[in-house]
C-alpha positions as CSV (number, residue, x, y, z in Angstrom):
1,X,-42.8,8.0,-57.1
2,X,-40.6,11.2,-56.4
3,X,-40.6,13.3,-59.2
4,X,-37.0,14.6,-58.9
5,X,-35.2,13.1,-61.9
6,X,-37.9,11.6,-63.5
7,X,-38.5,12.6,-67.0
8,X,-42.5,13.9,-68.0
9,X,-44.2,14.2,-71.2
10,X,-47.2,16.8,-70.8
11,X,-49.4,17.4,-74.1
12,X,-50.8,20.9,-74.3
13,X,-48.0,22.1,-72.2
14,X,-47.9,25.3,-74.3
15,X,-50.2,27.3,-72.2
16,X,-52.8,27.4,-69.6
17,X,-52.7,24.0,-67.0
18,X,-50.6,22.2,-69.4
19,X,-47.6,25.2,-68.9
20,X,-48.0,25.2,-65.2
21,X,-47.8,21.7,-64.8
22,X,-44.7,21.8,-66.6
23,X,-43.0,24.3,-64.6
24,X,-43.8,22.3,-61.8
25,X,-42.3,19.1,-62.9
26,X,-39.3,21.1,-63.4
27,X,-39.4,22.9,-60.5
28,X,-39.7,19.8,-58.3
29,X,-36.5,18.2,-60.4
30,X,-37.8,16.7,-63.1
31,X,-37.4,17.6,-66.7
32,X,-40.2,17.1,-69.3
33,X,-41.1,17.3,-73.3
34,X,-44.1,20.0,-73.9
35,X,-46.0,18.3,-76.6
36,X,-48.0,20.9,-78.4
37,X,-49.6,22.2,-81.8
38,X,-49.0,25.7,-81.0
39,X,-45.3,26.8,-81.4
40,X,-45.5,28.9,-78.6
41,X,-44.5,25.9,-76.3
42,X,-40.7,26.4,-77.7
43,X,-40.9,29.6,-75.5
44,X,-42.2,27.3,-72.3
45,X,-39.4,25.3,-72.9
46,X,-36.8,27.8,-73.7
47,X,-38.3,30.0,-70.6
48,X,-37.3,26.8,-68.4
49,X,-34.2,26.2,-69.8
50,X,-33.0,29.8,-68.9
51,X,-34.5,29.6,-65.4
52,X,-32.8,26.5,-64.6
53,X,-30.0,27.0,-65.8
54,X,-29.7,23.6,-67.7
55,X,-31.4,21.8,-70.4
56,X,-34.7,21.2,-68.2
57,X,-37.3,21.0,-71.2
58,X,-38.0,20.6,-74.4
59,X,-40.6,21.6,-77.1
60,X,-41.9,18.6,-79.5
61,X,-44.8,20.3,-81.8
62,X,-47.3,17.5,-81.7
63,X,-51.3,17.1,-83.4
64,X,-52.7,14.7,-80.9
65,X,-55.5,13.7,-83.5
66,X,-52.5,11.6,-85.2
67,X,-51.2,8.6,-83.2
68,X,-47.7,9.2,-85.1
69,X,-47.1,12.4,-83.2
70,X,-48.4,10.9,-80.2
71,X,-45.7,8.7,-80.2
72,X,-42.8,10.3,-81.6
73,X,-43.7,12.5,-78.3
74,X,-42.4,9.1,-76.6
75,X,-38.9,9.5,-78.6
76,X,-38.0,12.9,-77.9
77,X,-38.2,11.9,-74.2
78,X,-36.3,8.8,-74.8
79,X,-33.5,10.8,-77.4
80,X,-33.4,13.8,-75.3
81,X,-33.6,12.5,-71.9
82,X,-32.8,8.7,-71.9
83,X,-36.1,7.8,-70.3
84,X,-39.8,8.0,-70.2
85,X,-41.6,8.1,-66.1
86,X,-44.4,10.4,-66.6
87,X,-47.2,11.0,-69.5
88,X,-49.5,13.7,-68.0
89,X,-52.5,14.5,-70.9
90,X,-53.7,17.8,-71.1
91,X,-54.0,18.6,-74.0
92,X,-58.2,19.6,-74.4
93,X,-60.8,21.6,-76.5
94,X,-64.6,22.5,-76.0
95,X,-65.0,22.3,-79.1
96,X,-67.7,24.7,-81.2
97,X,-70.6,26.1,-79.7
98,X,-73.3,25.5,-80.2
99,X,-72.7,22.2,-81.2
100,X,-75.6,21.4,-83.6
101,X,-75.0,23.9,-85.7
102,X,-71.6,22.8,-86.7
103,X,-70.4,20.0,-89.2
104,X,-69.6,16.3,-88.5
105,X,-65.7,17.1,-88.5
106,X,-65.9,19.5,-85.3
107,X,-67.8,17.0,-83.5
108,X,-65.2,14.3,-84.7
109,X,-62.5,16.7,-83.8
110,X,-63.6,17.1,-80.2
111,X,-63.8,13.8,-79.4
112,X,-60.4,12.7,-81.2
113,X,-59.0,15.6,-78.8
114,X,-60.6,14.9,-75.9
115,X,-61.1,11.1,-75.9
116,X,-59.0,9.5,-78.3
117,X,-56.2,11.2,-77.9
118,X,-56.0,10.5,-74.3
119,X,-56.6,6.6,-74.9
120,X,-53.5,7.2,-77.5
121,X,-51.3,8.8,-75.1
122,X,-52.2,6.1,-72.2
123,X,-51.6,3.2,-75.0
124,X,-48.1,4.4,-76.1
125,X,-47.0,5.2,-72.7
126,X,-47.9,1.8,-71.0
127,X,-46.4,-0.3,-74.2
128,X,-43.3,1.7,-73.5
129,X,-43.2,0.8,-69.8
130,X,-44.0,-2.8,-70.0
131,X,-41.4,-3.1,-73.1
132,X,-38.6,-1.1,-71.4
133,X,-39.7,-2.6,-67.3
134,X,-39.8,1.0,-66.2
135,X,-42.4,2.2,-63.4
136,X,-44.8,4.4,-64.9
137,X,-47.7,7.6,-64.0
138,X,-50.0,8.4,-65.9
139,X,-52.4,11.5,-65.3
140,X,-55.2,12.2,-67.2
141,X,-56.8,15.8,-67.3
142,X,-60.4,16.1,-67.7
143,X,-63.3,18.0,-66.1
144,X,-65.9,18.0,-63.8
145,X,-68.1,18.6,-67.5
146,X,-67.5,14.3,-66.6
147,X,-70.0,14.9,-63.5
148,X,-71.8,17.9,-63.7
149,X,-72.7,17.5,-67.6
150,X,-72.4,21.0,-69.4
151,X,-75.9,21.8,-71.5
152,X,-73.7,23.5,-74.4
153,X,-71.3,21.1,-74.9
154,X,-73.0,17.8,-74.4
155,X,-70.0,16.5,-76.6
156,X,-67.1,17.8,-74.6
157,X,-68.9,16.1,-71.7
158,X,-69.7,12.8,-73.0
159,X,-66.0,12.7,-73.9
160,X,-65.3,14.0,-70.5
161,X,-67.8,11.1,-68.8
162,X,-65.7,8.3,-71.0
163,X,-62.5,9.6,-69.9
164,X,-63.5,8.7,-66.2
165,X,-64.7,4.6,-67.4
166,X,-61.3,4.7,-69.5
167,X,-59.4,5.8,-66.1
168,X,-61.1,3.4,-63.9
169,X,-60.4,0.1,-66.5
170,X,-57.0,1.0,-66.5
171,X,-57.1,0.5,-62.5
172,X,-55.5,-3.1,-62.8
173,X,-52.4,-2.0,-64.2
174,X,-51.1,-1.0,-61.1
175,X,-50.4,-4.9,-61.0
176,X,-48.8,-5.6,-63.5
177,X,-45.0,-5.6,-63.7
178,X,-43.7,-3.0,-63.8
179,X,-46.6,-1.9,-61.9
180,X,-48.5,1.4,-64.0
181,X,-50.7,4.0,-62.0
182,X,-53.4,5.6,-64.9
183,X,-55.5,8.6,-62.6
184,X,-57.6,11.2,-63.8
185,X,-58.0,15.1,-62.4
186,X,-60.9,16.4,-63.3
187,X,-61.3,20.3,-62.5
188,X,-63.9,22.7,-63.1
189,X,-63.9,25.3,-65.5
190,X,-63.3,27.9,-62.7
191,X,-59.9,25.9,-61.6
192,X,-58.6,26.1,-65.5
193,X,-60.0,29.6,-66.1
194,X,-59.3,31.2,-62.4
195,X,-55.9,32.4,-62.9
196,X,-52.6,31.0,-61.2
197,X,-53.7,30.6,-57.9
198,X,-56.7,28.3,-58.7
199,X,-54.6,26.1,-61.0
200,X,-52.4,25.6,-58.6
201,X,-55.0,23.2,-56.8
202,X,-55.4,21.3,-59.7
203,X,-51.5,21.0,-60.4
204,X,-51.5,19.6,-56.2
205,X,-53.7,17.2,-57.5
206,X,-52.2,15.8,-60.3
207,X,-48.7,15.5,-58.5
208,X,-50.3,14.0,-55.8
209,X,-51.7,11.1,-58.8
210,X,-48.2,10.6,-59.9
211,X,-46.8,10.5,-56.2
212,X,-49.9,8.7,-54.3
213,X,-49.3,5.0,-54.2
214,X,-52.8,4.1,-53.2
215,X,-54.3,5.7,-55.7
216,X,-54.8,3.3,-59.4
217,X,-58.0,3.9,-61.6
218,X,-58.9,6.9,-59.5
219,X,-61.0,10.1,-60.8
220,X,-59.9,13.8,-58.3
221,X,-62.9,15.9,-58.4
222,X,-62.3,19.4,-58.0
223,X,-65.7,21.2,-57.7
224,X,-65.5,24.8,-56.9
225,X,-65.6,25.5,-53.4
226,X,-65.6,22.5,-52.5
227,X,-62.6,20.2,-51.4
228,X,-61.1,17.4,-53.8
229,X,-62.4,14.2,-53.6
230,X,-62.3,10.7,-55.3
231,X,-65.1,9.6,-57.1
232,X,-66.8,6.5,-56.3
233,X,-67.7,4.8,-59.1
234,X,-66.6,1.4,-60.1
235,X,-63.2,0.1,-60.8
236,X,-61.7,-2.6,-63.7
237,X,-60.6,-5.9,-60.7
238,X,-58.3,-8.2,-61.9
239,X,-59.3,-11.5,-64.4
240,X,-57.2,-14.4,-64.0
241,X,-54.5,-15.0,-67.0
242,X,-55.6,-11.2,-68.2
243,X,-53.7,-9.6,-70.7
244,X,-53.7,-6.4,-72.0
């Protein structure tokens, strides 16, 4: 899939990854709805529209714990744009630390952002390309937390490690029609925390999800120092008369 006039939704586009893998959709000719809690993603987009020249982006203010918001994400793309091609999730937290000293809701609260949220996003998106027989990407981002399991936030990791299973059962999908590419990105802190030049790796990697054909189900492991690579666990194969 070229991403020139296809039209992206990215959640937690207001800052950090999320922001840069906006810009990058736009910059490669795309134009995209910044789904975020924090107002400051009207600036993204309004930053975007001035660079460009054109109405490139918009801001939707969305709480990913709430399926509603998750979707109306879906119609600002659609009302604004006239079309849906890309759901990128990004939208993360680590949660409290240290973990077991805090209540039941900010454990709940870092898996419904982390884990459920993403299923959300994936759910909404491919209903809305099997309903509407549109091609569709979708790129989750997680962390190498998924692989390399982090000792202070054992719940941020385990929703990190289900993120990877979620990916690789949504592998079939890519048969359906229209076919549906789900992949996952999963960098290291360092990438997300490194500055601009070491997210720009992991924004490579998630363009190269949504333009790789050969790539369905598939986990990008970004290690520090270390060059990407697919993980090699299992992937969901096709049952006969399957539906979703």
């Amino acid at each position: 899939m070229y991403i020139s006039g296809t039209v992206s939704i990215v959640t937690g586009g207001a800052q950090g990854i999320g922001k840069r893998l906006a810009e990058a959709l736009v910059a490669r000719g795309g134009k995209v709805v910044i789904g975020d809690i924090q107002d400051k993603g009207g600036d993204v987009a309004d930053e975007l529209n001035a660079k460009y020249g054109m109405r490139v982006a918009v801001f939707h203010k969305c709480d990913v714990q709430n399926p509603h918001s998750i979707q109306a994400l879906v119609s600002q793309a659609v009302g604004e744009f006239g079309a849906l091609d890309i759901f990128i999730n990004a939208a993360s937290t680590h949660g409290t630390s240290p973990w077991s000293d805090t209540n039941g809701d900010n454990v709940s609260r870092t898996i419904d952002i982390n884990l459920k949220a993403p299923i959300e996003g994936t759910r909404v998106a491919v209903r809305h390309f099997l309903t509407n027989m549109r091609k569709g990407r979708i790129v989750n981002v997680i962390s190498m937390a998924a692989f390399v399991p982090e000792e202070i936030l054992p719940v941020y990791t385990a929703a990190m490690y289900g993120l990877v299973g979620f990916t690789a059962s949504c592998a079939t999908l890519a048969l359906r029609t229209p076919p549906i590419r789900v992949n996952s990105v999963a960098p290291s802190t360092m990438y997300v925390a490194g500055g601009r030049m070491a997210s720009d790796e992991v924004v490579a990697q998630v363009m190269k999800c949504i333009s790789d054909e050969s790539l369905t189900g598939d986990t990008i492991k970004l290690p520090v120092g270390q060059p990407a690579t697919l993980y090699e666990g299992p992937k969901a194969r096709p049952r006969l008369n399957s539906k979703l």
